[in-house]
N, C-alpha and C positions, 0 to 999 in steps of 0.2 A: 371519768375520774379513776374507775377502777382498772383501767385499760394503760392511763399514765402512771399509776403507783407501780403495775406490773412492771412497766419499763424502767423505771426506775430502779426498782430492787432487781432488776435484768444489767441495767449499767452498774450499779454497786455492787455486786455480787462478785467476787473472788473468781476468776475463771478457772478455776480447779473445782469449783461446784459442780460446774455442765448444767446441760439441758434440764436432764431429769432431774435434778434436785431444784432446780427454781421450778415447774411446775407440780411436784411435789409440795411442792409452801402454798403455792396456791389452791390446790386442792384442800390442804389443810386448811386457808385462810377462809373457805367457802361458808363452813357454817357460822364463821362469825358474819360474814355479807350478808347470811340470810336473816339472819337474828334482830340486825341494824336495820332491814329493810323493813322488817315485821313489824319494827316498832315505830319506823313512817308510815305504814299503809294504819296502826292504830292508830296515829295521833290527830293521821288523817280522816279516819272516821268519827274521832271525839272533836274533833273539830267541825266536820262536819254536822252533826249531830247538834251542839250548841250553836252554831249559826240556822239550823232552820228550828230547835229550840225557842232561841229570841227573837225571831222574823215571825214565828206563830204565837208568840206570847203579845206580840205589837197588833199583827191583826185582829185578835180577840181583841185587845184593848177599844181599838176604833171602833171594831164592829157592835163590840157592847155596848160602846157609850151611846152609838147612833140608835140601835134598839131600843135604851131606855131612854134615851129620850122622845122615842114616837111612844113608847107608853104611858110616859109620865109628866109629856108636856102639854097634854089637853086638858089635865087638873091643874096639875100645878101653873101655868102660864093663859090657861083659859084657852088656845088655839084649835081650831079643827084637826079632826086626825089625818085628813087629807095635806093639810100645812105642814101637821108637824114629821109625817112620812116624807113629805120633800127638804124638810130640814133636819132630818135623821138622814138622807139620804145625800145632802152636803156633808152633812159630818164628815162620813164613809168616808166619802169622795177625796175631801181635806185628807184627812187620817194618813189614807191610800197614798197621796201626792206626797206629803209631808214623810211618809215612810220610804216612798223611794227615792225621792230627793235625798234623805239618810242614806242609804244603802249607795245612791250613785257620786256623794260626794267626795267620798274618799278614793275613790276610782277614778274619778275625773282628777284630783288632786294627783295623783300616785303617776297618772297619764302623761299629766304636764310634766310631772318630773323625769318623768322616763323619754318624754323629747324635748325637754332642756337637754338632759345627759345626752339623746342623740346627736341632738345638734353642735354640743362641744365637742362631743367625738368626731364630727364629721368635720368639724375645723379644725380640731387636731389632726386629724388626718391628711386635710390637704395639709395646716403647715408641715407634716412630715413629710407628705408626696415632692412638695416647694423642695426643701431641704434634701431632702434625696436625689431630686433631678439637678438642684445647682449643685451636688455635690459629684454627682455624675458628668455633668457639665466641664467641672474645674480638673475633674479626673481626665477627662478628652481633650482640654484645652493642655495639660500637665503634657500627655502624649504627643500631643501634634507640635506642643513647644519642643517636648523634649527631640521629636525628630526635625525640627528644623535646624535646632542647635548641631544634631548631630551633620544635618547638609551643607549648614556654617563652617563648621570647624572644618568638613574637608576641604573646602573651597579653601581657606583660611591657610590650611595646611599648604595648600598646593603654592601659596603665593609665600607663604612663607619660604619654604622650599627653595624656591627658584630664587628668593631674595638673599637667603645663607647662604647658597653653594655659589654665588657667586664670590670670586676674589675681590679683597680689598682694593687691587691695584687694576682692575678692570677697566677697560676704555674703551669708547665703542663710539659710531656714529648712530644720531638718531636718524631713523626716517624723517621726512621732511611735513610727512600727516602728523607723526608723534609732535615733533617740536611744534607745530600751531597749535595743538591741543597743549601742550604745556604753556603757552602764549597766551591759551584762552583765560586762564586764570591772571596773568602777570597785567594783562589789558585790567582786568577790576582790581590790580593791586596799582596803577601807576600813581594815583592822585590818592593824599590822605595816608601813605603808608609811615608812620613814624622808623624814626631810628634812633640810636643812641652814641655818640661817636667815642664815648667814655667806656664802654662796656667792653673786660676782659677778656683776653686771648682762651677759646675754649681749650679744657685740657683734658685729657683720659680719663673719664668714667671710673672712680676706686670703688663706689658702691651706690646701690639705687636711693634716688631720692623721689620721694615723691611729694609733689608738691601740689596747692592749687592753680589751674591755670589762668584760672580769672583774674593772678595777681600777677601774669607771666609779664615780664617788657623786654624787646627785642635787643636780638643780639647783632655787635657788630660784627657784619660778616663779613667786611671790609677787610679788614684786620684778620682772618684766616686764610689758609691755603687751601686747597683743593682738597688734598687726604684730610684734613679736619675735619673739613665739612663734611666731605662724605661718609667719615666714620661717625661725625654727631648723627647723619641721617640714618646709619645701618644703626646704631644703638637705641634710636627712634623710636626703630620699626621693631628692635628686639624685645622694648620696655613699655611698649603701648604707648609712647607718646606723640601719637601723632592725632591731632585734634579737629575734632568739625566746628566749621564757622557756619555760620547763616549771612548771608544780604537778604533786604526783602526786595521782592518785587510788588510794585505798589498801582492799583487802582485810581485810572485819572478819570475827574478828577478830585474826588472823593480824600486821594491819597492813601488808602485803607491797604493793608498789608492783606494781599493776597497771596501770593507764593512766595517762595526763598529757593534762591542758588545757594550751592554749597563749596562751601572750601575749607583748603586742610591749612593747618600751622603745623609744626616741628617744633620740641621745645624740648632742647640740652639739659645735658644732668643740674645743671645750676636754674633752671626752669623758665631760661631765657629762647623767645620766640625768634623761627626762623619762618622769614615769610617765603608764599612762592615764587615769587619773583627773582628772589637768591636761591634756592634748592630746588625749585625743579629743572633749569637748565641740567643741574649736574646730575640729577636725580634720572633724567631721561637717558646722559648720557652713558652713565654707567648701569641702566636697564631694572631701576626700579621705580621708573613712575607709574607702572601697572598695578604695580604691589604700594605703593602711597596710595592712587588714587582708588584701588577696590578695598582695600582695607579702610579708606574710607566709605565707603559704599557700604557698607556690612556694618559700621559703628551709626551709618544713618538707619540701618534697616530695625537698631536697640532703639532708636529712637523715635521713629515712628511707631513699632508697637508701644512703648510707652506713652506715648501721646494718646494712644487710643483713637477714640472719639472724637475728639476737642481739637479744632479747626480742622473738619470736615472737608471743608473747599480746599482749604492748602493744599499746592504739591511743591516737589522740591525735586530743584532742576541738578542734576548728576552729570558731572564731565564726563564722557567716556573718551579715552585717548586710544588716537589710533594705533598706538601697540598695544593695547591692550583689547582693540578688535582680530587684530591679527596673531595675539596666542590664539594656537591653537589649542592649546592644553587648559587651558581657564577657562579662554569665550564659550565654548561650548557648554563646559558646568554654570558657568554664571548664570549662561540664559534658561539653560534647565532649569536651576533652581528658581528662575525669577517666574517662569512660565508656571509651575509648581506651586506657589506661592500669589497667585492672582489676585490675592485681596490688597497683592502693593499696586497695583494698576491704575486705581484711583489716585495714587502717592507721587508716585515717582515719575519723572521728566528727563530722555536721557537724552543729556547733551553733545552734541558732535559740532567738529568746526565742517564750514560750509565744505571743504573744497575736501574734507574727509567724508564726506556722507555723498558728493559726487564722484569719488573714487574708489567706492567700496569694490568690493571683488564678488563675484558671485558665491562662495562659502560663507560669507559673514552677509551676504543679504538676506540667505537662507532664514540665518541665524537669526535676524530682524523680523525677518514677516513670521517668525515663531511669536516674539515678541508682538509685534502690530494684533494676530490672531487674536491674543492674548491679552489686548487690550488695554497696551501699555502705549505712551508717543510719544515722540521725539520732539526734537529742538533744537535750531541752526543757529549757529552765533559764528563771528569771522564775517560776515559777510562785507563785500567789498562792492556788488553790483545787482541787480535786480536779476541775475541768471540764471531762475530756478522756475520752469514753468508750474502756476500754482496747483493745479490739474496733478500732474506729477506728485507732488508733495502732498497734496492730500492722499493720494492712493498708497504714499512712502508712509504714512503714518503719522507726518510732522503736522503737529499741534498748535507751536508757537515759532516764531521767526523772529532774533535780536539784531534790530539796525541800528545802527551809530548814528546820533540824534543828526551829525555832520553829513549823512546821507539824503536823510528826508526831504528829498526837492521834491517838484511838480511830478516826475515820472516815477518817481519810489515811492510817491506816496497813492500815485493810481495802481500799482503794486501791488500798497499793502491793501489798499483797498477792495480789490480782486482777493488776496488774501484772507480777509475776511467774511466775503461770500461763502468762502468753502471754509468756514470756520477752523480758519488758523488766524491765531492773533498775534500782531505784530508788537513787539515790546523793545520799546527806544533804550539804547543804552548808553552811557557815558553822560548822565543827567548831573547836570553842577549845578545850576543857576534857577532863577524863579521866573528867568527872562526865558527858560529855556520852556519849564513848567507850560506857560502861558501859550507859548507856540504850539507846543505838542497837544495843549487841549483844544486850537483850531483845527488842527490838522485831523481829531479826531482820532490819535492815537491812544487806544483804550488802557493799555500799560505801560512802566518805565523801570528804570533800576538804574541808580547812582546812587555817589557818597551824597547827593542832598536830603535824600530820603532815608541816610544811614547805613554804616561803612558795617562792613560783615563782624559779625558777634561771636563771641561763645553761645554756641546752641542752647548748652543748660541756660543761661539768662536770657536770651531770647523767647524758648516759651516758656519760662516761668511763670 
């Protein structure tokens, strides 16, 4: 204590005092220390002193009583003196127990309280250890978000980039991998797609609106030109309106929503829906459906960490378009950062059309078996023939194989069945009917995905 007061009057002290005048106080402060300690060590000895005072005032007491009564209880009581010495000699005995029992009661009581008190302490202490470590925890967790945010936004940047500095009036052919991958999406829009044949000529953007999309209804795209559209999509892309849908894919024949494919919508300042079936032809052709479809990729990666924990099994299957295997300036950060980031491995399913994932180039295969390391896998859709030996495919990484339920004969289906030896499962696609249902649970086909099972959602009401 005298050691912390020193320090004390050492931080409150004026620093124009110096050394030598704070040890100066103290030296002065000395005889009153000694004077206060003199009058511990007395009170300690009066105290001392009345406690073995009343501890020998108790033992007389017993011992006396027991003496007189070996002298006075062979008249008075009539007993031998040999009796009455053994019950002078209980007395003691009593007296003795009874006086320490006194003396250990309050000891024993003082004990308990002093590991009561321990034992709160000790669980105060873990709750603060608790508290400190998820506090540590949430601070590492704050870091690691904050640097993936930061590998977000360059990626983000990058696609942005390349999406502004293109002209308005840009024209291009696509590759012919690109346009099947923009197909792949337009194949789960053909059936179920509303329209509206009343809905307004869009017009130039005068200021942001923002609106809900859950209450969004499509626009006629009938009724616009080519630069409209493409300028509703570049304002799209400038305004965050470019939105994740979910399908599910569903467990036969249970029906139970196991995984979800992913798809974007487009929705104009007035917060009317452009499907992909109408904007990504155009979107390919003038060299943003990279930048659509990764900028969706990145709004699923807020949404799986939000999901957390809750549907564990889920994945979610990710178009990837073959132009945007063949940036070279993206694909390589992408799969960095996906490699980087290996707790989405359990998540995500990246999609390629067949006849793009047989045509890959050896730079973007590279790029792949980063990914496969890494324990991410793939998934075929487009398929048109059983052409893929399964041997192959397994070693490629691919997980899942989507056949067109119009495929499933006797030799596609010894196929898939090969297929699932080497645990890749087959999932029917273009499911309408419950005629269809029924077939595919002979066939032993384990998954399916069609509008029967429910047309693609807004993600937020999906896992709500």
């Amino acid at each position: 204590m005298k050691a912390l007061a020193d320090c004390v009057r050492l931080a409150e002290m004026p620093k124009a005092d110096g050394t030598f005048a704070l040890w100066a106080r103290i030296l002065q402060d000395q005889p009153h220390d000694r004077q206060y300690e003199n009058r511990i060590n007395a009170q300690r000895v009066r105290a001392g002193g009345m406690f073995w005072l009343i501890h020998g005032v108790l033992v007389l007491l017993y011992l006396g009583a027991g003496m007189a009564f070996a002298l006075l209880a062979p008249a008075q009581f009539g007993l031998s003196p040999e009796d009455a010495r053994w019950i002078a000699g209980a007395i003691i005995l009593l007296g003795a127990l009874l006086h320490v029992l006194a003396t250990t009661l309050p000891v024993r009581y003082r004990l308990h309280r002093v590991e009561d008190t321990t034992r709160r302490l000790m669980r105060s202490h873990r709750r603060v250890s608790e508290v400190v470590s998820a506090l540590e925890e949430k601070e590492q967790e704050r870091s690691r978000q904050s640097e993936l945010l930061v590998d977000e936004l360059k990626v983000l940047q990058t696609l942005l980039t390349q999406a502004l500095e293109r002209r308005s009036g840009t024209k291009g052919k696509a590759s012919p991998a690109t346009n099947d991958a923009a197909t792949g999406e337009e194949a789960a829009e053909k059936t179920g797609t509303p329209s509206d044949s009343g809905a307004r000529r869009a017009e130039q953007p005068r200021r942001r609106v923002v609106r809900d999309p859950g209450q969004a209804r499509p626009l006629a795209v009938e009724e616009l030109d080519e630069e409209t559209l493409l300028r509703i999509i570049r304002v799209a892309l400038n305004e965050n309106r470019v939105d994740l849908y979910l399908q599910p894919i569903v467990a036969l024949p249970s029906r139970r929503h196991m995984h979800y494919e992913c798809f974007s919508r487009v929705r104009d300042e007035e917060n009317r829906l452009v499907y992909p079936k109408d904007f990504l032809p155009l979107a390919t052709s003038s060299g943003l459906i990279g930048t659509v479809d990764n900028l969706l990729l990145f709004r699923l990666i807020q949404l799986v960490r939000k999901l957390g924990r809750r549907k564990p099994e889920a994945r979610f299957f990710c178009n990837i378009a073959d132009g945007s295997i063949r940036d070279s300036e993206f694909f390589p950060q992408f799969v960095d950062y996906m490699v980087a980031n290996r707790e989405f491995a359990d998540r995500f399913v990246f999609e390629f059309r067949a006849e793009t994932f047989a045509g890959i180039d050896p730079a973007a295969e590279r790029h792949l078996d980063m990914l496969i390391r890494s324990g991410y896998r793939f998934s075929l859709d487009g398929l048109t023939a059983p052409n893929f030996e399964p041997d192959r495919l397994a070693v490629r990484g691919v997980g899942f194989v989507k056949i067109p339920k119009e495929l499933l004969a006797d030799s596609v289906l010894d196929w898939a069945r090969e297929l699932r030896r080497r645990n890749i499962l087959p999932i029917a696609e273009r499911v309408e009917s419950e005629a269809d249902v029924v077939t595919l649970i002979e066939q032993d086909i384990p998954l399916a995905q069609g509008f029967l099972f429910g047309e693609p959602r807004l993600a937020r009401d999906v896992l709500a």
